[in-house]
N, C-alpha and C positions, 0 to 999 in steps of 0.2 A: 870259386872264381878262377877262371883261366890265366895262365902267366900271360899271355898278351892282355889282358882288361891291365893286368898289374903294373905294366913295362909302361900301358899307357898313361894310367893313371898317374904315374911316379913322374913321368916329362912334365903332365901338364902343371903339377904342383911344386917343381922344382927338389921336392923331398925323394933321397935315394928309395928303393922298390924296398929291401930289405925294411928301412926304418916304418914305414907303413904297416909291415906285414906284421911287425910285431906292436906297432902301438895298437893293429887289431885285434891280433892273439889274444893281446893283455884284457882288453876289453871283452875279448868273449869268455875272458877267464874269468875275470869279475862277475859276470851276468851269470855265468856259469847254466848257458845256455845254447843248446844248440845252432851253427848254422841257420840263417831262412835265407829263400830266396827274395830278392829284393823283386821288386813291383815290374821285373823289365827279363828281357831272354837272354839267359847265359850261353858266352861262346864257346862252346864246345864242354858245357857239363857234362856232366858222364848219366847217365838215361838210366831207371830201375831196370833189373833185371827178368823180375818177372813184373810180367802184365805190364808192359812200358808203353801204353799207349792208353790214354784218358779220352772218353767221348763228355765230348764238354755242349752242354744248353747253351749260347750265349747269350746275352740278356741285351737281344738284339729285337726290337717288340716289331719286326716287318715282315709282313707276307713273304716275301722273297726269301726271308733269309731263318724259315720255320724249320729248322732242320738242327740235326746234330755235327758236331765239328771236331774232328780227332786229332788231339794235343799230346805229342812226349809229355815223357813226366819222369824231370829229374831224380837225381836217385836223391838229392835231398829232402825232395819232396814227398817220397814214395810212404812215408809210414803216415802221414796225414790226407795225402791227396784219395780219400777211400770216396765212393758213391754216397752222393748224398750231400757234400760239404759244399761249404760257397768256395769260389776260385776267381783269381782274376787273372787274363790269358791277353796277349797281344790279336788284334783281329785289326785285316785290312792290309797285310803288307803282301804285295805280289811274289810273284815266279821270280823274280829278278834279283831277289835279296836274300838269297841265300849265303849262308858260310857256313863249312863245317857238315854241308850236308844238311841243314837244321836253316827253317825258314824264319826272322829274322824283322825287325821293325812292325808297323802298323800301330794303333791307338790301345789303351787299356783301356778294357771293358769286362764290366762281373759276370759273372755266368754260377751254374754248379756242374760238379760231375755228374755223369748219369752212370757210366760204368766204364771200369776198368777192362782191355784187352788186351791180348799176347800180339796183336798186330792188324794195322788199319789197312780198311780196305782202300784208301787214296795213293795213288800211286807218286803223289810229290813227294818233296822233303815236309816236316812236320815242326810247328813251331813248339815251342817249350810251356810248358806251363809257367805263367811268371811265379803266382803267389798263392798258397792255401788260405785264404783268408782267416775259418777258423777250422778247427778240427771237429768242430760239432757237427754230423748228419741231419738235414734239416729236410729234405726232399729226400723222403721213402719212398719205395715201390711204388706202396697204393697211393699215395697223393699223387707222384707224377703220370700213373695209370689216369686217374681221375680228372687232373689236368689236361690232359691227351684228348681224353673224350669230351670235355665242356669247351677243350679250339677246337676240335672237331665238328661239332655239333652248331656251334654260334659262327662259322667262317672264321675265327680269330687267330692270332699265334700265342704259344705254346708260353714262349714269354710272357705276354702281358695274362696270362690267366695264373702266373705265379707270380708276379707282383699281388696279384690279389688274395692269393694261398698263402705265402711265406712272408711273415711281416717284417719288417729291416732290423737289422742285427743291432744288438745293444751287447756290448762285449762286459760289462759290468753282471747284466741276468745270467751272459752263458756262464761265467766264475761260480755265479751264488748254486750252491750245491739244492737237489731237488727233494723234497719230503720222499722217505720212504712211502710206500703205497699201502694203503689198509687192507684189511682183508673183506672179503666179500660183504655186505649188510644179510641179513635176513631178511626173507622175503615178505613185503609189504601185507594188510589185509588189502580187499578189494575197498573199503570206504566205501567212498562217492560212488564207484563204479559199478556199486554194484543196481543205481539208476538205471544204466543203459541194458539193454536185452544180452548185448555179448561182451560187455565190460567186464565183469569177473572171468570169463573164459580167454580174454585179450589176456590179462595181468596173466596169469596160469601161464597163459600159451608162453611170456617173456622169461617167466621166472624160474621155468626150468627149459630153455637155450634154442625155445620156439621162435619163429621170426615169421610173426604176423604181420601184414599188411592193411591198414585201415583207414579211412576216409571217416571223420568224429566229427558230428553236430553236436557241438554242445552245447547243454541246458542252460539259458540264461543266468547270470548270474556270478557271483566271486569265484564257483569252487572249480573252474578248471584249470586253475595252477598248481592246486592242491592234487588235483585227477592226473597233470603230468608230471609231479614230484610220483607219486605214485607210481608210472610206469618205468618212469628211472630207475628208481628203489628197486621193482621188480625186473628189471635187465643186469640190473648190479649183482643182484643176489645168483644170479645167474652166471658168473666172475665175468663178464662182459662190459662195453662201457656204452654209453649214448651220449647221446649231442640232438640238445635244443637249440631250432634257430627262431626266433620272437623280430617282430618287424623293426622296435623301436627300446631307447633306452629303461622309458617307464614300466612297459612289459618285460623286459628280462628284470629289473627288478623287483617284479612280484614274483616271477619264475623262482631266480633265485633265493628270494624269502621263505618259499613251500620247499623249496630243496633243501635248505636249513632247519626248517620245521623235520620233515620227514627223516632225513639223513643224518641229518649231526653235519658238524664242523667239519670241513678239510678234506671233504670227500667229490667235493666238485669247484669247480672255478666257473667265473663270470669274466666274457670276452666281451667287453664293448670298448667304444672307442675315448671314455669318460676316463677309462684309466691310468691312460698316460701312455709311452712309447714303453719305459723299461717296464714298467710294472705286466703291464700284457705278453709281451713278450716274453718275461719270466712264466708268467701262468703257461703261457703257451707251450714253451720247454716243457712245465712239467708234465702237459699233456703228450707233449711228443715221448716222452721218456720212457709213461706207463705211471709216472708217480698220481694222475689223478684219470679215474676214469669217466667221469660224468662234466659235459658242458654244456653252462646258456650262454647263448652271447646274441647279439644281432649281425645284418648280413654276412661280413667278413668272416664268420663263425661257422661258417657251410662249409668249409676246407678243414677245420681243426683235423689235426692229425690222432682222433683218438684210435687208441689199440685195442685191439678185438671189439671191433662197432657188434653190436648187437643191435642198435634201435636210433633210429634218426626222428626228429618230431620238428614239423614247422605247424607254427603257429599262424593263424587269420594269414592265408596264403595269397587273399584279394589285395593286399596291402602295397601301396606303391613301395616301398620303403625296399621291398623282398626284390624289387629289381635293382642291379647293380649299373650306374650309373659311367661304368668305365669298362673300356673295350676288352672284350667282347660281349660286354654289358646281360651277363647271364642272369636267369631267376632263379634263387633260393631251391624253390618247390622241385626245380626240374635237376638241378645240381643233386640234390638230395633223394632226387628218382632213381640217377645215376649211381649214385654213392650204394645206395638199398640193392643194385639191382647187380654190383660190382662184389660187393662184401655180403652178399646173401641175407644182409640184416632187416629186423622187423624196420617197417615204414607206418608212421601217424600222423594223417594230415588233418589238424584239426583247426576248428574254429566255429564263432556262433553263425555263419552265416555257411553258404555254399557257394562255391567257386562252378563254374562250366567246366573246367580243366579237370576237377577233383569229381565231379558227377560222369567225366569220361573213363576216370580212372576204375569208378565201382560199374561201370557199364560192361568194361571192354575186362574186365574179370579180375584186374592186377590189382586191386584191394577189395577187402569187402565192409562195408557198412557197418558203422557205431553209431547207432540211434536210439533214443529215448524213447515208452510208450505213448499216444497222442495223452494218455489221459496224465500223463508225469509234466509231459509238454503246455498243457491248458492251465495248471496246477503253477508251475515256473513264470508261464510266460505272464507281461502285465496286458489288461485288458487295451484292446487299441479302438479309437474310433479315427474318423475320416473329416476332414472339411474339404471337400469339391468345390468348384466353381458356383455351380446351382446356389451352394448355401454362400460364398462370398457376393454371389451378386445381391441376394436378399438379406445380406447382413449388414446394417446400416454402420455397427461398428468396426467394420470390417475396412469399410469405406475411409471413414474419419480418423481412425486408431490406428490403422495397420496391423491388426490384432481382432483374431475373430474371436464372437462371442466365447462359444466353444472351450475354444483352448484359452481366454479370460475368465475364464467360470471354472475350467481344471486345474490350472494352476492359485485361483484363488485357495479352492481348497487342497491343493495339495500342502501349499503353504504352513496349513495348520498342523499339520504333523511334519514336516521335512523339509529339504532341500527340492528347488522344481529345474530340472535342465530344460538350457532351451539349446536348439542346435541350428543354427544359421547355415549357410552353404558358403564356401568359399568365393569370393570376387572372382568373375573372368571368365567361366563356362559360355561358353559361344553356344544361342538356340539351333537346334535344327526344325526344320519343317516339318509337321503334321498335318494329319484331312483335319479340317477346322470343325469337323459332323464326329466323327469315331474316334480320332486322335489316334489313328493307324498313321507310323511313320512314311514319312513319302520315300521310296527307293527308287534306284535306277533300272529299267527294264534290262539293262542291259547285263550290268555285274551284281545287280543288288546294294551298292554302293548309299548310301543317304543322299539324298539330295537339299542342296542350300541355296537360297537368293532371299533377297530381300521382298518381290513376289511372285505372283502363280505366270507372271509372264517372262522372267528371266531364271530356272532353274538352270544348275548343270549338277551334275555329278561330281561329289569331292575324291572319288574315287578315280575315274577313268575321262571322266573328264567333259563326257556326250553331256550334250543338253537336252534339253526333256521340255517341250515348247506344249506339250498338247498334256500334262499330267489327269490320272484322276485316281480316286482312291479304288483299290482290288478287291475293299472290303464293302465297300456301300458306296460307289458309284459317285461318289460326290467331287465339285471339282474343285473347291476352296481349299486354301491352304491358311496356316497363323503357327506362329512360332509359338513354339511349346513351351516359354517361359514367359511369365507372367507375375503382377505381384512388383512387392518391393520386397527388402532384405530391412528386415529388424536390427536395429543397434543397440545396447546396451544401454544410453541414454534414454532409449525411447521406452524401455522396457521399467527404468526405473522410475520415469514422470508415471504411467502405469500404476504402481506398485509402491508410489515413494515412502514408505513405513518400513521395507524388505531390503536388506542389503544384498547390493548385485556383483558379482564376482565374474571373469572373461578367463578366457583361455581360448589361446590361440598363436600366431605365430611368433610373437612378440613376447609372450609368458604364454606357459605353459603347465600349468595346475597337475600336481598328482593326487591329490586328495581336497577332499572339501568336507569340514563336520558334518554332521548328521540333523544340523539346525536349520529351522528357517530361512531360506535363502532362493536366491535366484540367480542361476550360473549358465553364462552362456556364454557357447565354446561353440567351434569351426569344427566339422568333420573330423576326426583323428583326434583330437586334442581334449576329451571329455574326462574328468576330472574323477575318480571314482569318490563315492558321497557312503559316509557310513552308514551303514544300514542300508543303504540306496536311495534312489530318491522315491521321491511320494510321487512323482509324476514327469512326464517327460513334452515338451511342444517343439516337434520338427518343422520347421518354417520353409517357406519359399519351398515346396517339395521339387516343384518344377524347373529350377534352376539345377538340381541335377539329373532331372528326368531327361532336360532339353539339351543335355550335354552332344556334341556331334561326334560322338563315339558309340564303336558295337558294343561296348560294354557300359552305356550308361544306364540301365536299368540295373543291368546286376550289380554295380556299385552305389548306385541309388538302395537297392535293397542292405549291400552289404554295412553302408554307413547307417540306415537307419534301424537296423536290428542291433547291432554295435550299442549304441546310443542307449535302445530301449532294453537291450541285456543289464543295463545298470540300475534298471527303475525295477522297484518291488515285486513280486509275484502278484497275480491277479487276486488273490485268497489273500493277500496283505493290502487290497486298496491302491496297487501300483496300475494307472493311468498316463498309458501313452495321445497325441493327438497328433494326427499328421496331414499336413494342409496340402493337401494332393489329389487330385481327380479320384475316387473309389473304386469306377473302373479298371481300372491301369492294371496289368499283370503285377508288379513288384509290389503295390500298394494292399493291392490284395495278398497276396504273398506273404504280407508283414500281418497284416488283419489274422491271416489263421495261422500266423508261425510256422509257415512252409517255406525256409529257403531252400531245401532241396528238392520237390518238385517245382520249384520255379526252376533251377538250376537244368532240371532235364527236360522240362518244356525249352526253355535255353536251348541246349544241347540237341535236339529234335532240330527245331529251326533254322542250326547253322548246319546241320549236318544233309539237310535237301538244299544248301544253299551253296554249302560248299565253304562254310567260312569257319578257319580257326577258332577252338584246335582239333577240327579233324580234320582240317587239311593243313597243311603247311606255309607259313608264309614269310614273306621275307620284303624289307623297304631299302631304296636305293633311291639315296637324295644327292643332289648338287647342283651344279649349274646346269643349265639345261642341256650345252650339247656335251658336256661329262656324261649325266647320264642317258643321252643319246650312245656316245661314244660305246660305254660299257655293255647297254645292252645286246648292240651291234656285235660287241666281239666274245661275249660271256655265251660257252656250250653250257646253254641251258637244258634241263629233259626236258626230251620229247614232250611231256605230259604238262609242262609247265605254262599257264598263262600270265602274261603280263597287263598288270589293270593301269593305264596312266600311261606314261607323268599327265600329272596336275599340278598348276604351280603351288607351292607355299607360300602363307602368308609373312610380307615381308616385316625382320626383326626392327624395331624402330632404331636410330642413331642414338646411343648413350646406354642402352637398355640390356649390355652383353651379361652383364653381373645378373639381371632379375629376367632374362629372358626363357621363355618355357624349353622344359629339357629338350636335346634334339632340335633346335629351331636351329635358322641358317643366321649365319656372322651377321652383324647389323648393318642394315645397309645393301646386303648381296639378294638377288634373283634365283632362287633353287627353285628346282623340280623334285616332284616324288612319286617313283614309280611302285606300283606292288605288284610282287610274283608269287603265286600261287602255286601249288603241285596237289596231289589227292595223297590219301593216305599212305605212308610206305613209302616215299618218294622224298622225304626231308635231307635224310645223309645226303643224296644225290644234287638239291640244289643247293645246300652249303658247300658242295667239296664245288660245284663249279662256280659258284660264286670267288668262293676263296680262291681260286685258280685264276679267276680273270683279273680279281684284284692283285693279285700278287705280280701276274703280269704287266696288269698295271703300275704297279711300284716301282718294279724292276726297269721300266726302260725309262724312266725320271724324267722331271720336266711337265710330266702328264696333269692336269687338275684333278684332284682329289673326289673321291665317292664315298658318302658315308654307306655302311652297309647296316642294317638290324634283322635280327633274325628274329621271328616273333614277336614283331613289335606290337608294345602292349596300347597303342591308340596308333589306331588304324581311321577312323573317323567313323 
């Protein structure tokens, strides 16, 4: 501290300067610890000698202000203040307030270093670094590399994508000292794996310090936690570490049970959000440290800082869960594209179903395929049949019961040996339009867009916005339209008046089941929320099929597949009597799909369609919502490419008064009038419409006062 802080401090308190200096002395002699700097800028301390100049992140989450900031760095500071720490630094005080040469005032705000300099390229005075927070390195290389590229990528700042990386300091975890690190495991057999055609040769490929690439359909059934403890083991052995990322809390607790099965004790950690603030954070430490090298955790768990990545693995990648809900709102899958493509590491994108994303990835060369033989496939999968239309309209029980024959006749007898799921669709999917003759979706001549009304004499486009007054279908000529949901939704009650001898068990958002016995029962559960049943069930009845068919989204087929194969991976193999039913047109792509246990040629039938259309992800896209002349305004002044098309605005539907807590993701304030525009670019052209997106927004920030634009980058419902 400066003799003038002292001279002044000593007026204001009336106590001579001397008697102060030594009631501190004595105090720091007791503590018998060094000097800190206090939380504020010292008048004229004396500056490190070498490297006296700190580039500081500030943890300032604005467009405008996505940049680095170069900070003195006292000489008290200097043996803690290294790259990598948390710091908290004055930011905001003008050209005007200087003393000392040394710029002076403005608010505390946290930041970390990024790196230390022998001198800054700004040619003012420079403020002081106020406070090292801790001396722990918390932001390495490769995470802020990584960081760098997912703001880049999503239009966001550099900030808000390490709130999401770096979880907040618990000063108690940094103290507790980290486990020594084990030594390498021994490399795994193949097991399970050696089901798949190239399963044994993946394991091999990890196990001695190969870095495979692979997109994994897995065989219905329990054993793919066991299949990814497995490739863990085998990257371990290899002295390398991996990181599992699982959508939801119940799957990384199976994860983590095959990793304990396989590994032993103490060789990996579990990052979810179940464990508290210290407790995670401690784990996290010791992955940062090197003391463990294997993690599951769910989404947050896509940043863990593990040392020497060898192998990243996301799990059911179709999973709403995998997209991250706060700005720059990244997904998992693509984070982890990144991470694999940065760190040279193997990449595993598995799951029972198939994604269009991951059928682009085995397309375009940058993985290659883990598949099962059909006759392993037929063998696993359970027998599936169909109820169509045709057969509810001739099913008199169908009519009366809500319950067709059918699937009343499979789950009688499933009964008798097991547990019978049933799977409801979630309340609130909005129908879109179909030819009322072929149930070919009605699109917009114009952009492809779906088309919505209530009938064939008021369509418009949800997309762009044209009306379509004269429709008819491209497949069969016909000119009727009928909403593609139909049917009513089965409740619990109704299932037990039904079955009243069977006890009935729910899951869903209310409770939430991880297990159900292996006994007689009847359990029914929403999408996502299926209980796993010992032994599995004897039979499974998917309901209402058409409430997710008719969802007003590109992707409601492939999530209609995704959920019902999900579902039916739970139920027996076909050679054990396991009996799926799914009350859904026969015809349908996805329905069929599930019928022969092809999600991945549905996936690239998918991928064909959007790719003569032009719809992500082989192209690139991008949403921009607000009020309507906001996003007028933006478009107006956003250097968009050349190449870029703008679909819309079309208004949003508005949020109801009271409804901000339960309102769908992404929706507008309750109450407010938004618009939502979509911009498109062709392949190769994404970096190009994030960096000007983020430019016009940032400019946008910058001159204040402006209304607000939400921005999404890939947005995953598009309509």
């Amino acid at each position: 501290m400066s003799s003038e802080e002292t001279s002044q401090e000593g007026s204001a308190t009336g106590a001579p300067p001397e008697q102060l200096a030594l009631i501190r002395a004595g105090v720091r002699e007791g503590k018998e610890k060094a000097p800190k700097a206090k939380p504020r800028t010292w008048r004229g301390a004396p500056v490190a000698e070498h490297l006296p100049v700190a580039r500081v992140l500030v943890d300032k989450g604005v467009l405008h202000l996505d940049r680095y900031f170069d900070y003195a760095v006292p000489v008290d500071l200097d043996a803690d203040a290294q790259p990598g720490v948390r710091v908290r630094v004055r930011f905001g005080a003008g050209r005007g307030r200087v003393r000392g040469g040394r710029r002076e005032g403005g608010g505390l705000v946290d930041g970390f270093i990024v790196e230390r300099l022998a001198e800054s390229d700004y040619s003012g005075p420079l403020a002081a670094l106020a406070q090292v927070v801790s001396p722990e390195p918390v932001l390495g290389p490769d995470l802020l590399a990584l960081c760098r590229a997912v703001a880049d990528r999503y239009a966001g700042s550099l900030a808000d994508v390490l709130q999401l990386a770096v979880p907040p300091r618990n000063a108690g975890a940094e103290r507790a000292p980290s486990p020594e690190p084990l030594p390498p495991p021994a490399a795994p057999a193949p097991g399970s794996w050696s089901r798949y055609e190239q399963g044994s040769a993946f394991l091999e490929s990890l196990a001695v310090g190969g870095s495979p690439r692979a997109v994994w359909n897995a065989l219905p059934g329990p054993g793919w936690s066991e299949e990814i403890a497995r490739a863990v083991a085998a990257t371990l052995a290899s002295g390398r570490g991996a990181l599992v990322v699982v959508p939801d809390g119940r799957t990384a607790a199976r994860v983590d049970a095959a990793l304990t099965t396989v590994l032993g004790e103490a060789r990996h950690v579990l990052l979810t959000a179940d464990a508290g603030p210290e407790k995670r954070y401690r784990q996290w430490l010791a992955v940062r440290r090197g003391s463990v090298r294997a993690v599951v955790g769910t989404r947050a768990a896509m940043f863990a800082p593990v040392r020497d990545l060898g192998l990243v693995v996301v799990w059911d990648d179709g999973d709403d869960s995998h997209s991250e809900p706060h700005a720059p709102q990244p997904h998992t899958r693509e984070v982890l594209e990144l991470r694999a493509a940065q760190a040279r590491c193997g990449f595993l994108l598995g799951a029972w179903s198939t994604t269009v994303e991951a059928a682009q990835l085995v397309e375009s060369g940058w993985a290659r395929p883990l598949v099962a033989g059909r006759g392993l496939v037929r063998a696993a999968a359970p027998l599936v049949r169909t109820v169509g239309d045709h057969d509810l309209a001739r099913d008199e029980a169908a009519r009366s019961a809500r319950l067709p024959t059918l699937a009343w006749q499979i789950a009688r007898e499933g009964l008798r040996s097991g547990p019978v799921l049933v799977q409801v669709p979630r309340r609130g999917y909005t129908p879109r339009m179909a030819c009322a003759n072929c149930r070919t979706p009605a699109r917009c001549r114009h952009c492809a867009g779906p088309l919505e009304g209530q009938d064939e004499s008021r369509l418009a486009c949800a997309w762009c916005g044209r009306a379509e007054p004269r429709w008819h279908c491209p497949e069969c000529g016909a000119f009727r339209l009928r909403a593609s949901v139909v049917g009513a939704r089965r409740t619990a009650e109704e299932l037990g008046r039904a079955f009243p001898s069977v006890p009935v068990r729910t899951s869903g958002r209310e409770q939430v089941l991880d297990t159900v016995p292996g006994t007689p029962s009847l359990v029914v559960s929403t999408p996502g929320a299926e209980p796993v049943a010992e032994g599995g069930y004897a039979a499974a009845l998917l309901l209402d099929g058409w409430a997710m068919l008719g969802r007003q989204d590109l992707r409601s087929d492939e999530q209609a597949l995704r959920r019902w194969i999900a579902a039916a991976a739970l139920v027996r193999g076909q050679e054990a009597g396991g009996t799926v039913v799914v009350v859904a047109e026969p015809t349908l792509r996805p329905v069929q799909a599930l019928v022969r246990w092809d999600p991945v040629g549905h996936a690239l039938r998918e991928l064909s369609e959007r790719s003569e259309l032009g719809f992500p992800p082989v192209s690139r896209m991008a949403a921009v919502s607000g009020p309507p002349e906001a996003v007028a305004e933006f478009l107006a002044a956003a250097e968009l490419p050349r190449e870029a098309e703008v679909l819309g605005p079309v208004p949003l539907p508005v949020t109801p008064a009271g409804r901000a807590g339960g309102a769908r993701r992404g929706a507008p304030p309750p109450g407010e009038i938004w618009e939502r525009a979509l911009v498109r670019v062709p392949p190769g052209r994404g970096a190009a419409l994030a960096a000007a997106l983020k430019s016009a927004q940032a400019a946008r920030m910058a001159r204040g006062g402006a209304t607000p634009v939400r921005l999404r980058i890939d947005p995953p419902d598009i309509g």
